[in-house]
C-alpha positions in Angstrom: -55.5 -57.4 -91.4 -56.2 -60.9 -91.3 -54.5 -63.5 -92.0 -51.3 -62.3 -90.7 -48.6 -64.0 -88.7 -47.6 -62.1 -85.6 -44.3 -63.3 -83.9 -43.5 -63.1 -80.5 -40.1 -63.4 -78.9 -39.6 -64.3 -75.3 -42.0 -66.6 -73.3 -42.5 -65.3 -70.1 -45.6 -63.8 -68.9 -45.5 -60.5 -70.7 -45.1 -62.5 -74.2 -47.5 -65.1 -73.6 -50.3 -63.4 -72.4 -50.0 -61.2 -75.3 -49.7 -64.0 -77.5 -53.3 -65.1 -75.9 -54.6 -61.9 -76.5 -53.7 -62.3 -80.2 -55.1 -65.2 -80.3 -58.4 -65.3 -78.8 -59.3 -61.9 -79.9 -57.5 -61.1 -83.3 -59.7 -63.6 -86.0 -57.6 -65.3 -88.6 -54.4 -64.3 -86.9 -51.7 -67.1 -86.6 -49.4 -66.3 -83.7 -46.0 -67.6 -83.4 -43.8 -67.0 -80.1 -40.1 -67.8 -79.9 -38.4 -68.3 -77.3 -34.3 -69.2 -76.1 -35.0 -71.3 -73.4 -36.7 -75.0 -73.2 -39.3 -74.1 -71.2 -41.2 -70.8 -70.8 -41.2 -68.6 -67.6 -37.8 -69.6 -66.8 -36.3 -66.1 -65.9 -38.3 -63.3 -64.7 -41.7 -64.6 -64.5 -40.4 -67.6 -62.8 -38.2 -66.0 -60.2 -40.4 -63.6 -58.5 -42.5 -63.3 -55.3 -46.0 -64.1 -56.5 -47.4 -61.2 -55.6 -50.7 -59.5 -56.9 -50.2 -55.5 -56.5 -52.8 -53.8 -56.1 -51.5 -50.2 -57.7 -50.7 -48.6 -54.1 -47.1 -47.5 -55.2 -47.6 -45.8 -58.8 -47.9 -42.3 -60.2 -51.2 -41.8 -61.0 -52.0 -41.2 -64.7 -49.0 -43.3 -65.7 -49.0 -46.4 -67.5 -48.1 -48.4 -65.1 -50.2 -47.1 -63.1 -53.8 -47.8 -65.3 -52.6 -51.0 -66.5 -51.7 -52.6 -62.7 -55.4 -51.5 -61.9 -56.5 -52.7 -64.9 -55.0 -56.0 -65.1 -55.4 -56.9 -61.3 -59.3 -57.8 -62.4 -58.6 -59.5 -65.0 -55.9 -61.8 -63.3 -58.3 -62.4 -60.6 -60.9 -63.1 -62.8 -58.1 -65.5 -65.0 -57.0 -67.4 -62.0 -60.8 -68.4 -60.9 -62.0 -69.4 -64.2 -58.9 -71.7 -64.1 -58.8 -72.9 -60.4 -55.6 -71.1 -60.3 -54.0 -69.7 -56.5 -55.3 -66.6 -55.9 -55.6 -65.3 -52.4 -56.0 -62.0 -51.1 -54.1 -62.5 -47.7 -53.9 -58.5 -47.4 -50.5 -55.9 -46.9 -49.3 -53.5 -44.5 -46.9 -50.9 -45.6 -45.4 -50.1 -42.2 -44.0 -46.8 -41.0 -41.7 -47.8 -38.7 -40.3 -44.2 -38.0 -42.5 -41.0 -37.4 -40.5 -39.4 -40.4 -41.7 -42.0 -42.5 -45.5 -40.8 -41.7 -45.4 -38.2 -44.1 -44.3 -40.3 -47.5 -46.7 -43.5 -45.7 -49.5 -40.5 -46.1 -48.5 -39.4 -49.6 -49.0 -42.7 -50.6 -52.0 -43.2 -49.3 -53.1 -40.1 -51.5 -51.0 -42.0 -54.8 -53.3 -45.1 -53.9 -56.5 -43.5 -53.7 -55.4 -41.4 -57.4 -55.1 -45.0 -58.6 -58.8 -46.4 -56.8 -57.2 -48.8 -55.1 -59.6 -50.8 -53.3 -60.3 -50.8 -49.9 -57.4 -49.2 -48.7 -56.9 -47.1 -45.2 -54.4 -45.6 -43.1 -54.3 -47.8 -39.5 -52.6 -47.0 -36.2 -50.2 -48.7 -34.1 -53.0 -50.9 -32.1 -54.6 -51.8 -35.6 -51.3 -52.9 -37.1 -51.3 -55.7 -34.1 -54.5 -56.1 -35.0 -53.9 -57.9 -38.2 -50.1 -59.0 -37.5 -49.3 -59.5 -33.8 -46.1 -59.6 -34.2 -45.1 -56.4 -36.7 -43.6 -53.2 -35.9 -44.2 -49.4 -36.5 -46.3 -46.6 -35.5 -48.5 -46.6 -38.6 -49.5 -48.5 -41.7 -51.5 -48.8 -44.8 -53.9 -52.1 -45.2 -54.4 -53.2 -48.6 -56.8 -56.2 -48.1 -57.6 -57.1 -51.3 -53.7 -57.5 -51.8 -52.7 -61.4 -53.1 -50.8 -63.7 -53.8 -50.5 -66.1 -56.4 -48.4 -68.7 -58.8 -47.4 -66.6 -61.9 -45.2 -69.8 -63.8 -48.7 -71.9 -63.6 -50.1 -68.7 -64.7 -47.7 -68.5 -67.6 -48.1 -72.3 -68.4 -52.0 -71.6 -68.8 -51.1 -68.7 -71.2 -49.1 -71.0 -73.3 -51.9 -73.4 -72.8 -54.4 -70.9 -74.2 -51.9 -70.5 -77.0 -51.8 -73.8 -78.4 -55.1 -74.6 -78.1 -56.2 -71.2 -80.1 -54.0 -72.8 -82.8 -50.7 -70.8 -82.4 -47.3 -71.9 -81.8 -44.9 -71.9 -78.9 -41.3 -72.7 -80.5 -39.0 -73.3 -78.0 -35.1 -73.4 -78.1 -35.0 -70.6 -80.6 -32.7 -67.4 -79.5 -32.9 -65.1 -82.0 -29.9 -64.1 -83.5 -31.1 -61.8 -86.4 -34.1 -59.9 -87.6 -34.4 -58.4 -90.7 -37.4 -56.2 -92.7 -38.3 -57.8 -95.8 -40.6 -56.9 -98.5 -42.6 -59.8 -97.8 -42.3 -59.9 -94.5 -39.9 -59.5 -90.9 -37.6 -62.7 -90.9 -36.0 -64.1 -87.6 -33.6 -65.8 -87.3 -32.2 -68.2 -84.7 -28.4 -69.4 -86.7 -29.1 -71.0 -89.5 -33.3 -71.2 -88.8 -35.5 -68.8 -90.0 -39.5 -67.9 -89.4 -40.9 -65.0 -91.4 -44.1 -62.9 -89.6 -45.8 -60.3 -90.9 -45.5 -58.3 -87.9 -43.1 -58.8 -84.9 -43.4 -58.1 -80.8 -40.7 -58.4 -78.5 -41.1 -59.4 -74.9 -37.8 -60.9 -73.9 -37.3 -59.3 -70.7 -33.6 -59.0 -69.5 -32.4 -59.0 -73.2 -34.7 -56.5 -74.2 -31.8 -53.5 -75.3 -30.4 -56.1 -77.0 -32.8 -57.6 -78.7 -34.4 -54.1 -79.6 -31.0 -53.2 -81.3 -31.4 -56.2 -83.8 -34.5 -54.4 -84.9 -32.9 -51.1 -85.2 -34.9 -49.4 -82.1 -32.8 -46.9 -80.5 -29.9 -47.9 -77.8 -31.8 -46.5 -75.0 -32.7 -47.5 -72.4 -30.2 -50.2 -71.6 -31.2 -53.0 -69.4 -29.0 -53.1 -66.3 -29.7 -56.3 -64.1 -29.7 -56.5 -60.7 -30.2 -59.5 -58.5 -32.9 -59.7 -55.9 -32.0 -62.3 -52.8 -34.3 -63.8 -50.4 -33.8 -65.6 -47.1 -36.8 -68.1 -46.1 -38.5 -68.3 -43.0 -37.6 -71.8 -41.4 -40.8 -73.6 -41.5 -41.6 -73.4 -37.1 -41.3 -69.4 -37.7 -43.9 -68.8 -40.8 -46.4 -67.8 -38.0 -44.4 -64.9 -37.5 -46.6 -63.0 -40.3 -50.1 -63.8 -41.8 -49.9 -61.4 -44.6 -47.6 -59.2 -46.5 -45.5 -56.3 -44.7 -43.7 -54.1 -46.3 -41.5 -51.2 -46.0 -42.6 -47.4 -46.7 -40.4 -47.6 -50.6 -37.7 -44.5 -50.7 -39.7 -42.5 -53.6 -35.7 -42.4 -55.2 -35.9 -46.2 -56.5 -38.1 -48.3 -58.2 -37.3 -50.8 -55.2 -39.7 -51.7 -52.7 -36.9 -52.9 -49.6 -36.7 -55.8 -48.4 -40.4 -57.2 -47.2 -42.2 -60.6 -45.8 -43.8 -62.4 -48.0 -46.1 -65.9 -47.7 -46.1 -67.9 -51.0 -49.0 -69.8 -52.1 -46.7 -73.0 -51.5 -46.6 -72.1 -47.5 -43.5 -70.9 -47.5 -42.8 -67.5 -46.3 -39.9 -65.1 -48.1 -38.3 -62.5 -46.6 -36.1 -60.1 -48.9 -35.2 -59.0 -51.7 -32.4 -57.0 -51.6 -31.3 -55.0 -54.7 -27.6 -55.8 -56.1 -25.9 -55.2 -59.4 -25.8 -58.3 -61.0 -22.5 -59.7 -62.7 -24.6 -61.1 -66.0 -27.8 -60.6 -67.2 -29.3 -63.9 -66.2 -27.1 -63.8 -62.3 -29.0 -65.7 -59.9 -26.3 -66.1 -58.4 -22.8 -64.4 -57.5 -20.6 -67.0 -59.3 -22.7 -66.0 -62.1 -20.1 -63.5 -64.3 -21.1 -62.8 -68.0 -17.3 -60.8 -69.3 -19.8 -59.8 -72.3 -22.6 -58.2 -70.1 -20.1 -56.9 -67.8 -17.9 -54.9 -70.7 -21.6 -53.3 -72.4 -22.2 -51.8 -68.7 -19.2 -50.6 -68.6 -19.3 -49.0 -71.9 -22.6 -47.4 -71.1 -22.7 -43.9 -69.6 -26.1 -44.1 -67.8 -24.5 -47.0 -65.4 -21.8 -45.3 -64.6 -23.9 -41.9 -64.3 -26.6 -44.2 -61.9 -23.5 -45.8 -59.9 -22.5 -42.1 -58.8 -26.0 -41.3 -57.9 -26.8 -44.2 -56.0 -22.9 -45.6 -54.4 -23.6 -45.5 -51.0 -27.1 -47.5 -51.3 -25.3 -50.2 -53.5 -22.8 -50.8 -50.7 -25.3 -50.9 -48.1 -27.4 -53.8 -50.1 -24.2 -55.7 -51.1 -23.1 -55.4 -47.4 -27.0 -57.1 -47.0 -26.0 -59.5 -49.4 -22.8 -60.9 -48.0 -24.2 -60.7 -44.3 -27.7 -62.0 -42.8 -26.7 -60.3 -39.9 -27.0 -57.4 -41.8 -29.9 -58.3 -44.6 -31.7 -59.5 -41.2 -31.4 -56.1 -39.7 -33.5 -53.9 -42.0 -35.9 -57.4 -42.1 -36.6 -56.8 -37.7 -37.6 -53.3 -38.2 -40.7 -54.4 -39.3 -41.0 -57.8 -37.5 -39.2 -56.6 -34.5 -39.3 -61.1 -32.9 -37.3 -61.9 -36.1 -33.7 -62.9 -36.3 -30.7 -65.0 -38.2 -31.3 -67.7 -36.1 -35.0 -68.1 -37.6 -33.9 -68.1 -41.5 -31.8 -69.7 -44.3 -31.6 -68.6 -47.5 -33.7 -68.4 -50.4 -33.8 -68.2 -53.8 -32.8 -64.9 -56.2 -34.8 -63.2 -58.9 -33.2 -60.8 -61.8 -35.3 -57.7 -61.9 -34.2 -56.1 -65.4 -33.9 -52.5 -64.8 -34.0 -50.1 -67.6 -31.8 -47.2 -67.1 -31.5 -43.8 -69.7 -28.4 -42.3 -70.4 -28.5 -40.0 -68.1 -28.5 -42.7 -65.5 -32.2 -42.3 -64.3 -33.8 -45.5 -63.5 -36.4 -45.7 -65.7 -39.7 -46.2 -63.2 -42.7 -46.5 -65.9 -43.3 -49.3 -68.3 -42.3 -48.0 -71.9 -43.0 -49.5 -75.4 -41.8 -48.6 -78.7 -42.4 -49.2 -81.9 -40.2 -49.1 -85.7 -42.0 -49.9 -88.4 -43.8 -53.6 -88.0 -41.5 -54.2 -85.2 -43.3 -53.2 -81.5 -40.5 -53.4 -78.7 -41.6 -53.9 -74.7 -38.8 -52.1 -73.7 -38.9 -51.6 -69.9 -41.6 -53.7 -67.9 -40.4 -54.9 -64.3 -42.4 -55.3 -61.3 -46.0 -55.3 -61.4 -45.2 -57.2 -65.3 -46.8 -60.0 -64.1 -49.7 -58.4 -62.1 -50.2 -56.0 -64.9 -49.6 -58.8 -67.7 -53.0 -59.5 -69.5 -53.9 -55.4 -69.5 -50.2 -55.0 -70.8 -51.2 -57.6 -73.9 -54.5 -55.6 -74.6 -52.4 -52.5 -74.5 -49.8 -54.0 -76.4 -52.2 -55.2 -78.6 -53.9 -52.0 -79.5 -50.7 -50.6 -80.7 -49.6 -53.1 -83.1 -53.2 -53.4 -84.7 -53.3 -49.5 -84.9 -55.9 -48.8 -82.3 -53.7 -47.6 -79.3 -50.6 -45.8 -78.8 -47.0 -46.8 -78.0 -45.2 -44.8 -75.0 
């Protein structure tokens, strides 16, 4: 229909880039995005490692799945019309153990399900090949793997956005929304913006945000905080590319990795610990209010007796670089404590049913004029501009919500 006004809340990459879509491709549609912060990307898009996945780790035939393949070309193809970073510097997923072979293999047979490019299995003399000074007896090379700058990404986005005539309203947390008969009205305290229809991108609020729409509890958004130690600047040499562990097929978690930035710096990390507020980038960080809705929710307390004996092996990571540094020297064997200090941290919002099963595929709903993103972590930014077309589709009536 045109002449609509579609709202947006949350800025980061997933909102924005849908916002574009709108935009550029949706005639006599005014777009609106609202956001809580002063800035956009502050939060997830802003706090992650930059990389471009290629679609190695996915299960084939899921959404997450067609969309990382999907949007991968288009961000390429984004980033060079703009003079944006983008370099394909390549990964290894090692297998450091020869009972880590057989899931390295599987993976290799998820990858090729999912066409990723230019993929193979290499031996321990190839590994050297391409990073001297790695470990393990076998690995998968993704060349086309890369790295880029997702908050200039983002910033372009918003860019886009303006200059396709919508708006970008910052310093608006929505408080309210409400279905009226002429329209869905927001509300940020005493402000108020009517659309026509409504999307919600906002991330590590997206349960709650979901509920002031009247979309259904589940799942709940249970935050965990990624850390990173940093290379010290005479040891980036230690790596050319990405390495990366063979994931445990249990968690959505790829274990703690190397990974060069498009600044020069090199990351090594993340761990995966429960975060104390939704917004934790650090451990002083305590939200009482987030803290009582997890306890009150029966799939975190289902997921923490699943998964107890992992969460005290990260938080042991976490309070020791002896230890985070440990799991880090299996795959670059020369590393130690003594050649790091640490990093930044990132907030991964992890969506998590009742039942406690971390929820591993993106998953959108939709009530009424309302269309909720309600679980999009890692590859979110990779998969970004495929997840607006998607997203897209569905709220015009030409696609399907999941």
């Amino acid at each position: 229909m045109a002449d609509e006004t579609i709202g947006i809340v949350g800025a980061g990459i997933v909102g924005l880039a849908t916002a574009r879509e709108i935009a550029l491709n949706r005639p006599g549609t005014r777009v609106v995005v609202l956001e809580k912060e002063r800035a956009v990307s502050l939060h997830q898009s802003g706090h992650n490692s930059g990389v471009v996945h290629a679609g190695i780790y996915y299960t084939p035939g899921s959404l997450k799945a067609g969309l990382t393949v999907r949007g991968v070309s288009l961000l390429r193809e984004y980033c060079q019309d703009r003079r944006l970073p983008y370099e394909e510097i390549g990964k290894l997923v090692v297998a450091v153990r020869a009972d880590e072979v057989g899931r390295m293999d599987a993976l290799y047979e998820r990858a090729r399900n999912n066409h990723v490019p230019d993929l193979r299995r290499i031996s321990r003399e190839e590994i050297r090949e391409i990073e001297p000074n790695a470990g393990g007896v076998a690995a998968l090379h993704s060349p086309r793997t890369a790295i880029t700058d997702y908050p200039a990404i983002a910033r372009a986005f918003a860019q886009d956005v303006v200059d396709s005539g919508g708006e970008i309203r910052l310093g608006f947390p929505v408080t309210g929304i409400s279905d009226r008969p002429a329209g869905i009205e927001v509300a940020s305290g005493e402000e108020r913006v009517r659309v026509d229809r409504l999307i919600l991108c906002t991330g590590l609020h997206s349960d709650a945000v979901a509920r002031l729409a009247r979309d259904t509890p589940e799942p709940r958004i249970v935050p965990f905080r990624g850390e990173y130690m940093l290379l010290k600047p005479e040891r980036r040499d230690l790596v050319r590319g990405l390495v990366y562990p063979v994931p445990d097929p249990r968690y959505p978690f790829l274990g703690v990795h190397f990974t060069p930035r498009v600044d020069g710096t090199v990351e090594v990390g993340p761990n995966a610990v429960l975060a104390l507020a939704r917004e934790g980038y650090t451990r002083r960080r305590i939200s009482p209010r987030d803290l009582l809705g997890l306890a009150a929710y029966p799939g975190a307390w289902r997921m923490a007796a699943r998964h107890w004996r992992t969460g005290i092996r990260e938080y042991r990571g976490s309070f020791s670089m002896a230890a985070f540094m440990r799991d880090a020297r299996l795959y670059v064997p020369g590393v130690g404590v003594r050649d790091v200090v640490r990093g930044g941290a990132g907030v991964r919002a992890q969506a998590v049913d009742r039942d406690g099963t971390l929820v591993d595929d993106f998953r959108i709903h939709r009530v009424g004029r309302v269309t909720a993103v309600r679980n999009a972590p890692s590859p979110a930014a990779t998969a970004s501009m495929a997840i607006a077309e998607h997203v897209t589709a569905a709220v015009f009536g030409t696609g399907r919500t999941t």
